[in-house]
DRENZA-49056 format. One line per field, with one value per residue (C-alpha): z, x, y; residue number from 1. Coordinates in steps of 0.2 Angstrom, whole numbers, plus 5000, padded with zeros to 4 digits. Example, Ala and Ser with C-alpha at 12.3 -4.5 7.8 and 13.67 -1.06 7.14 Angstrom:
up = 5039	5036 $
east = 5062	5068 $
north = 4978	4995 $
num = 1	2 $
END
This chain:
up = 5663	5649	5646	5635	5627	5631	5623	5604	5588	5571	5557	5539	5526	5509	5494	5495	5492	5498	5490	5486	5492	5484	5492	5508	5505	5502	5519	5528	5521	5529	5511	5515	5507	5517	5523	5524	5510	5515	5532	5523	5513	5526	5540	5533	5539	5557	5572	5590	5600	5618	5630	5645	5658	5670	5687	5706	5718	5723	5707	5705	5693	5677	5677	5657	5662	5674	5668	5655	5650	5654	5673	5680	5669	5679	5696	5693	5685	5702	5715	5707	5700	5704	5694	5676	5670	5655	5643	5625	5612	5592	5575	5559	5546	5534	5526	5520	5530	5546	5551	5562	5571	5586	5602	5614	5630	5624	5619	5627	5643	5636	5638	5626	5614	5604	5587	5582	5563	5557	5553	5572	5569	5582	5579	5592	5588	5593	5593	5582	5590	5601	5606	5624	5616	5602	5608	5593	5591	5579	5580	5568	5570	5568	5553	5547	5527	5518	5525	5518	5522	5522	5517	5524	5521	5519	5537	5533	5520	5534	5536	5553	5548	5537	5540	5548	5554	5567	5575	5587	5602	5615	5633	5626	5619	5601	5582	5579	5571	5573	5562	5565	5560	5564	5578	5580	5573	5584	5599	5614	5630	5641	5636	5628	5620	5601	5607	5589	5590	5578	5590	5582	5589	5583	5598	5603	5621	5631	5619	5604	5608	5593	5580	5566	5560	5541	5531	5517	5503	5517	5521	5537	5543	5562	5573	5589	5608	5621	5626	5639	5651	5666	5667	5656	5643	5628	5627	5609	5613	5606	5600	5587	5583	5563	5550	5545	5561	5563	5545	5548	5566	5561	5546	5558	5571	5555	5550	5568	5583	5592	5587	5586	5592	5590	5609	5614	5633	5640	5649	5640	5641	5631	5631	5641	5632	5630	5640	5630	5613	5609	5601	5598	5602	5611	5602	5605	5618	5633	5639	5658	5660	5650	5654	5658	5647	5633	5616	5619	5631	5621	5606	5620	5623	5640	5652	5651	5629	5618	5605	5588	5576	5568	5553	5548	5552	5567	5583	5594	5607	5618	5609	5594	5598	5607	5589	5578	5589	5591	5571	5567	5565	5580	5574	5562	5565	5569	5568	5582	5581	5596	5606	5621	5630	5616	5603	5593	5582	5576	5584	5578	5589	5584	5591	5601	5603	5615	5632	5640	5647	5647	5637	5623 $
east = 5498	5486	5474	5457	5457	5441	5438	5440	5437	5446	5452	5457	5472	5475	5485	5504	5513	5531	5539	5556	5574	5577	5556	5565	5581	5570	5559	5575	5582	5563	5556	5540	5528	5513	5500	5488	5478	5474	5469	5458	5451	5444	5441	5419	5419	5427	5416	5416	5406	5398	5388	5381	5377	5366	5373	5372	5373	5393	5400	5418	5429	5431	5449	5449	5443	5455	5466	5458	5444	5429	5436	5429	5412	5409	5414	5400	5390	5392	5390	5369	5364	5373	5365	5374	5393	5397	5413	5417	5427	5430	5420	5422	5409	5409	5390	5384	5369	5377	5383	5397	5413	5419	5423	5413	5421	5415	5397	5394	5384	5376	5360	5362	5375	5375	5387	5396	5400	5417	5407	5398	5382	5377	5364	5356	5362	5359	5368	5366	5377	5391	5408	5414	5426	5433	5429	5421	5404	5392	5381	5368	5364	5348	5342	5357	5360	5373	5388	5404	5410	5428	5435	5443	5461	5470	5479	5486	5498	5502	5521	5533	5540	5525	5520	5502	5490	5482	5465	5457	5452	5465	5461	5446	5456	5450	5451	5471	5484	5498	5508	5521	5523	5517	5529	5523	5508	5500	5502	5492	5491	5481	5464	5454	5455	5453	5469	5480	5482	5495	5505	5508	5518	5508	5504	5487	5478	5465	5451	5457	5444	5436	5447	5456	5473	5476	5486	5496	5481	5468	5461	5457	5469	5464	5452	5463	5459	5472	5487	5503	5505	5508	5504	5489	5498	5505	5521	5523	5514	5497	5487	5473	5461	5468	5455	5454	5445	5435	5428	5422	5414	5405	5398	5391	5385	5376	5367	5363	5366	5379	5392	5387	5403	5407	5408	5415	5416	5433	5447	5464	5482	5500	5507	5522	5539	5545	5561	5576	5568	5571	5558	5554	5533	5522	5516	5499	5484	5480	5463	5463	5444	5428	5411	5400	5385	5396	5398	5420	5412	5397	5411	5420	5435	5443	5454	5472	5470	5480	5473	5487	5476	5456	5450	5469	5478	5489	5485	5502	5494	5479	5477	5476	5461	5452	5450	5448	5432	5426	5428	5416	5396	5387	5381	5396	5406	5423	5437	5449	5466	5468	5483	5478	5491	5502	5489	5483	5466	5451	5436	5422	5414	5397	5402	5392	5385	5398	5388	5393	5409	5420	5437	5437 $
north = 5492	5489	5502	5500	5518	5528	5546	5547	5554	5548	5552	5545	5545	5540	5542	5543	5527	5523	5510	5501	5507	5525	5532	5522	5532	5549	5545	5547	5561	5569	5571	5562	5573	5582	5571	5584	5581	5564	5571	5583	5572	5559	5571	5569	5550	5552	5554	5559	5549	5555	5543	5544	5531	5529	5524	5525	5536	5531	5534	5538	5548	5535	5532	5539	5555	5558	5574	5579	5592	5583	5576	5596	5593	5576	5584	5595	5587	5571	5588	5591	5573	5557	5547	5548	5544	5553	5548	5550	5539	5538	5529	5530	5530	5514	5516	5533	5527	5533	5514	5518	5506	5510	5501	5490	5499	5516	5510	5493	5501	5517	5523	5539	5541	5557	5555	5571	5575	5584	5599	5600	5591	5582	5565	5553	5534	5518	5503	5490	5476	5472	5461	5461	5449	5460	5477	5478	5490	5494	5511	5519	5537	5544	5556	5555	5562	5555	5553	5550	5531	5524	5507	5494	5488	5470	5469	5453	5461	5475	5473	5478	5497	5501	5518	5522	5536	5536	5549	5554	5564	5561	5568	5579	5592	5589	5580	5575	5566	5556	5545	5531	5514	5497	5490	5472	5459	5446	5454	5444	5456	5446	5455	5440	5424	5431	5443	5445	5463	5476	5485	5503	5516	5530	5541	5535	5539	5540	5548	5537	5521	5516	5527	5519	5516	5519	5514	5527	5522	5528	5513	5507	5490	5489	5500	5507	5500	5499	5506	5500	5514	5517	5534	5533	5542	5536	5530	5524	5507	5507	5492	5491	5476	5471	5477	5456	5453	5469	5468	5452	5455	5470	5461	5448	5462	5470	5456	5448	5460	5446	5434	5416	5408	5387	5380	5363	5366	5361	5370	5370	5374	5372	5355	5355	5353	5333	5330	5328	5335	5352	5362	5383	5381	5368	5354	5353	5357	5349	5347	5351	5347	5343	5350	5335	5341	5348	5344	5337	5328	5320	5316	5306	5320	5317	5327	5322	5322	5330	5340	5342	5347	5354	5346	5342	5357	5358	5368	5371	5383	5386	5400	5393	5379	5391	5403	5387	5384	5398	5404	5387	5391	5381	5364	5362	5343	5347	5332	5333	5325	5318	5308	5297	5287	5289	5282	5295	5294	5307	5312	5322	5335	5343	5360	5370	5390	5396	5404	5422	5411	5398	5396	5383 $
num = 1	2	3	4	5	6	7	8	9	10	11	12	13	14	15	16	17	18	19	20	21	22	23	24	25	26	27	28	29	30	31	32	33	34	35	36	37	38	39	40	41	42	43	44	45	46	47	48	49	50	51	52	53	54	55	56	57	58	59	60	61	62	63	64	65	66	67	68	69	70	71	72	73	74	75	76	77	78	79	80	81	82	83	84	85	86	87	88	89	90	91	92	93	94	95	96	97	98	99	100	101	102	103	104	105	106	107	108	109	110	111	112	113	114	115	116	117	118	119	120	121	122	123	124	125	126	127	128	129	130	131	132	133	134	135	136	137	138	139	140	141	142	143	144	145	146	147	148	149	150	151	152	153	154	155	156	157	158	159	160	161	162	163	164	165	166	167	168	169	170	171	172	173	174	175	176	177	178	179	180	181	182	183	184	185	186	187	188	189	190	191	192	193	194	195	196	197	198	199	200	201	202	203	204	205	206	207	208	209	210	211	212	213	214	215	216	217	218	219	220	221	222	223	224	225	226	227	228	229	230	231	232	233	234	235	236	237	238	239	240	241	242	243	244	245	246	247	248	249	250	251	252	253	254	255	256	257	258	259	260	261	262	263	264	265	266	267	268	269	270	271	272	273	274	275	276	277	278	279	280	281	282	283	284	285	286	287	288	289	290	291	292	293	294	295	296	297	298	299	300	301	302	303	304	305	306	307	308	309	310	311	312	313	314	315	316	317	318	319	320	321	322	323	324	325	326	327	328	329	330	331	332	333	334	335	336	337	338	339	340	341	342	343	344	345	346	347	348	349	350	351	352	353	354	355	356	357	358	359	360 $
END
């Protein structure tokens, strides 16, 4: 089972580099030196984040505070007023202003969230903007003096084996550690169209949402969200959104408040595989249906068309369209290459502001 991760607080790494075949041979020989002055030196720009929500009167246990400290605190707190969910997750600090990344699920429905500091402070914040789609969040705490703010990192030169820390606040019990290495890139798990997670196995859990994953220069190459568990603990699968796409939502959430994403109002899916030609990946999108008053369907797309390619580069899956869109500005003119009854030709599509659903 997938699990959003809710309950964190993180922490940050840098310095230490490990390079070519003799640090390789030394790592295994257990002579990776202490990470603990990295941990101390970012410890200032990892937060702990507590919200409450307001609710009604037949609330249950949330599933993330089953087991841990806070599961008695929300018992009592149901048995006097029934009216108020509490939970907790993880930011990190990335303007000395007090502008603070976390995770949608941990802030998205708050009505008061309440920002702890490494040395016990604790600040009102608001929220500045948010991604249902990403998980991504942006807060601001109030009064806030200087804070120390970390970077972020390049994950697209992230490698499979790289070493990486994670933080947090797993299942209440306080600011930690753990370190491993990055399992996997690209990972789709079925939680949204823009799915392209790293998959670490650095022990994350409930309590982790919102917290970073650093690489050994201390910088932040993905912001940690999900776990597979079926027991709700971890079990060396964790997956975190990569710094690329974070940096670039929380740029746009900064600056706006919401995403603006590109629309063309169809329903797709992978083109089946031809008989008798053998291939590795589907060769292009099929669209299923067309939104009458949509923008495909004022450009004169059709169900039953194959879509190979957006403004010349080639799209082989679902997935692949449906980012291309959505990562093009509303108003911008697209050109589709399109094969119709083996005929194929190029059609430009005005694209549209994607509403709160749909899929391409």
């Amino acid at each position: 089972m997938i699990r959003p991760l809710v309950l964190a607080a993180a922490m940050m790494v840098s310095g230490c580099n490990v390079s070519n075949a003799q640090s390789g041979g030394a790592l295994l020989r257990g002579t990776l030196p202490s990470l603990s002055p990295l941990v101390k030196r970012v410890v200032p720009s990892v937060v702990n984040i507590a919200v409450t929500e307001n609710v009604g009167g037949d609330s249950q246990l949330p599933p993330a505070l089953r087991g841990t400290p806070l599961e008695k605190q929300f018992r009592d707190r149901l048995r006097t007023r029934r009216d108020q969910v509490q939970g907790a997750g993880s930011g990190f600090v990335i303007d000395s202003s007090g502008v603070i990344v976390t995770n949608n699920h941990v802030v998205g429905h708050a009505d008061k969230i309440i920002v702890s500091l490494s040395d016990g402070t604790e600040l009102p914040a608001k929220v500045i903007g948010t991604d249902e789609l990403t998980d991504i969040a942006v807060i601001k705490v109030d009064g806030a003096p200087s804070l120390p703010a970390v970077t972020w990192g390049d994950s697209s030169k992230v490698e499979v084996g790289d070493w990486i820390i994670a933080a947090g606040n797993p299942f209440g019990l306080g600011s930690s550690v753990s370190a491993g290495i990055v399992s996997a890139r690209g990972r789709d798990i079925g939680a949204g169209p823009f799915d392209d997670f790293l998959q670490i196995d650095a022990p994350i859990n409930p309590g982790n949402s919102g917290g970073p994953t650093f690489n050994l220069d201390g910088q932040v190459i993905a912001v940690n969200t999900a776990i597979v568990s079926p027991t709700g603990g971890s079990v060396g699968i964790g997956f975190a959104i990569p710094s690329d796409i974070a940096r670039k939502i929380v740029a746009e959430l900064r600056e706006k408040g919401h995403i603006d994403r590109g629309w063309l109002g169809v329903a797709v899916q992978d083109a089946p595989a031809t008989p008798g030609v053998a291939r590795t990946r589907p060769t292009g999108v099929i669209i299923a249906s067309v939104d009458r008053n949509g923008p495909a369907a004022k450009s004169g797309l059709a169900a039953g068309d194959i879509v190979t390619a957006v403004n010349g580069a080639a799209v082989e899956t679902a997935h692949e369209l449906i980012k291309a869109v959505s990562a093009t500005t509303p108003g911008t003119a697209l050109k589709l290459t399109v094969k119709r009854r083996n005929q194929v030709s190029d059609l430009t599509v005005t694209v549209g502001r994607r509403p709160n659903e749909g899929n391409g």
